[in-house]
Every structure is written in structure tokens, then in C-alpha cells.
C-alpha positions as CSV (number, residue, x, y, z in Angstrom):
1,X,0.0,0.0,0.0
2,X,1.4,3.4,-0.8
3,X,1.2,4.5,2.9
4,X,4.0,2.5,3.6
5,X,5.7,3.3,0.3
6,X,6.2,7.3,1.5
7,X,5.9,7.3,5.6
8,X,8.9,9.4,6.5
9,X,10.4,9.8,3.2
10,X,12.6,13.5,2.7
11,X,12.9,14.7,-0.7
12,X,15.2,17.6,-1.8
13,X,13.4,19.4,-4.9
14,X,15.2,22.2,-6.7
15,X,12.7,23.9,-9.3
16,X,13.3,27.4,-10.9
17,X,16.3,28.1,-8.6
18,X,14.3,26.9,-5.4
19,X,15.4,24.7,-3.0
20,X,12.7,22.6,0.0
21,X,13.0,19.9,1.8
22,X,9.8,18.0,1.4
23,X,8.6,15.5,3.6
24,X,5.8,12.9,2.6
25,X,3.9,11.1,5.6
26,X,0.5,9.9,6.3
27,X,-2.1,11.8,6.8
28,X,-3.0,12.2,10.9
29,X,-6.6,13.9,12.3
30,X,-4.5,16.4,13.7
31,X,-4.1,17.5,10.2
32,X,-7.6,18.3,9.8
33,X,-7.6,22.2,10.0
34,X,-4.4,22.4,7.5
35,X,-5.4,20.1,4.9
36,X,-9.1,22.2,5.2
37,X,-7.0,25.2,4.6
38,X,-5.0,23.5,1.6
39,X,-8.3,22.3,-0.6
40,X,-10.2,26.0,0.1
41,X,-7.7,28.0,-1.3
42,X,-6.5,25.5,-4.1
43,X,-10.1,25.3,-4.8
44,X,-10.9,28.3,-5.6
45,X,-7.8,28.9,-8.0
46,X,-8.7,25.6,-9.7
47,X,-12.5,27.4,-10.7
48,X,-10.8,30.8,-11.5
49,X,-9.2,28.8,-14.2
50,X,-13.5,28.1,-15.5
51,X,-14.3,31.5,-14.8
52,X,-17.1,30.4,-12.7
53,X,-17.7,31.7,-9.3
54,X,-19.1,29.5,-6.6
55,X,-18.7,29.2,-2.9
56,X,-15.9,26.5,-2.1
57,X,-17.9,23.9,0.4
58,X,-14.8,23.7,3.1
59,X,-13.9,19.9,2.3
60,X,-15.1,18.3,5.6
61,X,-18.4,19.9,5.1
62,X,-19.0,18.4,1.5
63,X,-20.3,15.0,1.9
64,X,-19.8,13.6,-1.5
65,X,-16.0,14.8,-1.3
66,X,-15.8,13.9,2.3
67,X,-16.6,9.8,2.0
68,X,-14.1,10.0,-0.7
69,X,-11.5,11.5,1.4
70,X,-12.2,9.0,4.5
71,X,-11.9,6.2,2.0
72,X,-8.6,7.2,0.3
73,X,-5.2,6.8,1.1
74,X,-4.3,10.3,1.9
75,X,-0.8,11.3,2.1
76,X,1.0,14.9,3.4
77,X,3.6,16.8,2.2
78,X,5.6,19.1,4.8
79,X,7.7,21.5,4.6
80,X,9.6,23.3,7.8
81,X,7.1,21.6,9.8
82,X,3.8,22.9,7.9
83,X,1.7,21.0,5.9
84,X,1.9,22.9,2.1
85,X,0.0,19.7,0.1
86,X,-1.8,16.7,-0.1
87,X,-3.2,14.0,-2.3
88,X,-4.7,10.3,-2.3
89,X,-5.8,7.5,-3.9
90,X,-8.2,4.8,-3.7
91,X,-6.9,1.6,-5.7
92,X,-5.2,3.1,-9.3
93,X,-7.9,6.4,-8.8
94,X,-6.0,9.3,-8.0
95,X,-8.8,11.0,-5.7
96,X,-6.8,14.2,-4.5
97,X,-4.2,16.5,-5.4
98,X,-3.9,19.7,-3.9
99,X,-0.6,22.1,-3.0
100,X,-0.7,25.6,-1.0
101,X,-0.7,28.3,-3.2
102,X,2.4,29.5,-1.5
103,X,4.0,26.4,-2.6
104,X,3.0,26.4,-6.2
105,X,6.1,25.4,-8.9
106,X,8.2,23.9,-5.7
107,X,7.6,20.3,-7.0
108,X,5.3,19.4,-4.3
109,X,2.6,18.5,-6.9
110,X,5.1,16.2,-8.4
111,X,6.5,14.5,-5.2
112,X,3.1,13.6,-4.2
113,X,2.1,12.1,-7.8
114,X,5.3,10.0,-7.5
115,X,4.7,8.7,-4.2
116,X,0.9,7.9,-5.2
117,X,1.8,5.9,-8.3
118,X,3.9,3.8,-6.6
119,X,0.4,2.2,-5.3
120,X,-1.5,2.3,-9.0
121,X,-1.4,-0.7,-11.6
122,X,-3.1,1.4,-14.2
123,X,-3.3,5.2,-12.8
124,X,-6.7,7.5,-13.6
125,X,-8.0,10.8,-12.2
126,X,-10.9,13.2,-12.8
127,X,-9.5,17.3,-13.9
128,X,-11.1,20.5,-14.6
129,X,-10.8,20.8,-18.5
130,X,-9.6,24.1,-17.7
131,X,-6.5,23.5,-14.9
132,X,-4.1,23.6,-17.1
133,X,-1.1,23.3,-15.1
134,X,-2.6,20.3,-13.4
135,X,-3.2,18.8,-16.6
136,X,0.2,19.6,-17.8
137,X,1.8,18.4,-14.7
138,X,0.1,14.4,-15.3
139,X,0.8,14.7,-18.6
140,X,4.3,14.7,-17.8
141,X,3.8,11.7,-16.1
142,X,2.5,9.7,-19.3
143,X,-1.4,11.0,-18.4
144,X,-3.7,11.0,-22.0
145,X,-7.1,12.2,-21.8
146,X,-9.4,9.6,-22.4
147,X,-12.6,11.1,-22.3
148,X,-14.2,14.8,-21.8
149,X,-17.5,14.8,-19.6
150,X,-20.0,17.0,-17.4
151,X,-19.2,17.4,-13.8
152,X,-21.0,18.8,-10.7
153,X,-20.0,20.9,-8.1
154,X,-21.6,22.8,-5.6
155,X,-24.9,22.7,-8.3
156,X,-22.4,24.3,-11.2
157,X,-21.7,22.2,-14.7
158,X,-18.2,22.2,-15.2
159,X,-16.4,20.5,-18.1
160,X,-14.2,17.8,-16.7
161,X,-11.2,15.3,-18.1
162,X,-10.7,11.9,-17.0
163,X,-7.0,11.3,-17.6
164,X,-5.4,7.5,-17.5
165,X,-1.7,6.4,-17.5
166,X,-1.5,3.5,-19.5
């Protein structure tokens, strides 16, 4: 299982001439208020890439997200002691990927793919058609879109991408 793939493992990233020390661990309770933190503000940059404006349901009040969280491997990333991103899976579905603005283009993102597919046979995950830098960032990993589709969140359409790594 991937939790034991990543429990205590330090990374050293450099990206565009900046240097962290990353550390990927499982995801504790106690993480609860960061993590909440993490998806609100990622959230809301992910729909300013639609244009459409909603109110971002905090992720332990939206049920539908919620059950999926509970039943997903989740794993943090740290840096300095903070919590700066997260992601899971549950079996080869990648279920969550999100990285504190602060921390955007540090290769947190990337760490935390490469630690979940460790875990996935045949890799897939659900993206807004227009989050383009998360789209860019699985296609580097060998991600293809498969098929477009209609999404639903928060009572809003959005056009959505399932991508698989074959």
C-alpha cells in the first residue's frame, strides 16, 4: 500500500532556482484544520481557471468529497514543519491533489504524484478541463485524456477530463 511506500520519506526538490526539503507522511486527524486550509484556497484557483464563481464547500463539510477523502489513502507533504500539500488514492484512482498556493512550482505536486503511483497498476483521475497546469503536470507523467464529460459541483456544470496512464 502506498502509505508504507512514502511514511517518512525527505525529498530535496530544486525547481526554478528553489530549493525545500519535502517530507511525505501519512495523513494524521490532527491534520484536519491544514489540509481544510489547503483544498479551500486550491479550490478556488482551480475554478478561477473556469471563470465560474461558486462558494468553495470547506472539504469536511461536503459530503460527496468527504466519504471520498475518508476512504482514500491520503498522504501529506511538509515542509519546515507545515503542511503545504496533499493528495490520495483509492486503488489506481487518483482522488486528490492539492498544493498551498504558497507552494505552487516547488515540486510538491510532483512528489506527491510520484509517491501515489507507486500504489497504482493502471493510474486515472478526474481534472477541470480548464486546470491547465494540473493537466500539464500528469501529462508529464504519461497522463492522456481519455474522455471529456460534465461534472457537478456545488450545483455548477463544469467541463471535466478523466486522464489515465496506461
Amino acid at each position: 500500500m502506498v502509505g508504507e511506500c512514502y511514511v517518512g520519506i525527505h525529498y530535496k526538490c530544486f525547481t526554478k532556482g528553489c530549493s525545500v526539503n519535502i517530507l511525505l507522511r501519512k495523513y494524521r486527524v490532527s491534520d484536519q484544520e491544514q489540509v481544510n486550509e489547503i483544498y479551500l484556497l486550491s479550490k478556488e484557483i482551480e475554478f478561477s481557471f473556469s471563470g465560474f464563481k461558486t462558494t468553495v464547500i470547506p472539504l469536511n463539510e461536503n459530503v460527496g468529497f468527504y466519504i471520498s477523502f475518508e476512504e482514500s489513502t491520503i498522504m501529506v507533504a511538509e515542509v519546515d514543519g507545515n503542511i503545504c500539500g496533499f493528495g490520495g488514492n483509492k486503488g489506481d484512482y487518483i482522488s486528490f491533489l492539492f498544493v498551498h498556493p504558497k507552494y505552487f512550482q516547488k515540486g510538491i505536486g510532483r512528489k506527491i504524484i510520484e509517491a501515489i503511483l507507486l500504489d497504482c497498476k493502471k493510474p486515472h483521475l478526474a481534472v477541470l478541463k480548464e486546470n491547465i497546469p494540473a493537466i500539464k503536470l500528469y501529462k508529464s507523467f504519461g497522463f492522456e485524456v481519455e474522455k471529456e464529460f460534465e461534472g457537478v459541483y456545488n450545483g455548477i456544470k463544469c467541463n471535466c477530463l478523466k486522464m489515465i496512464r496506461k
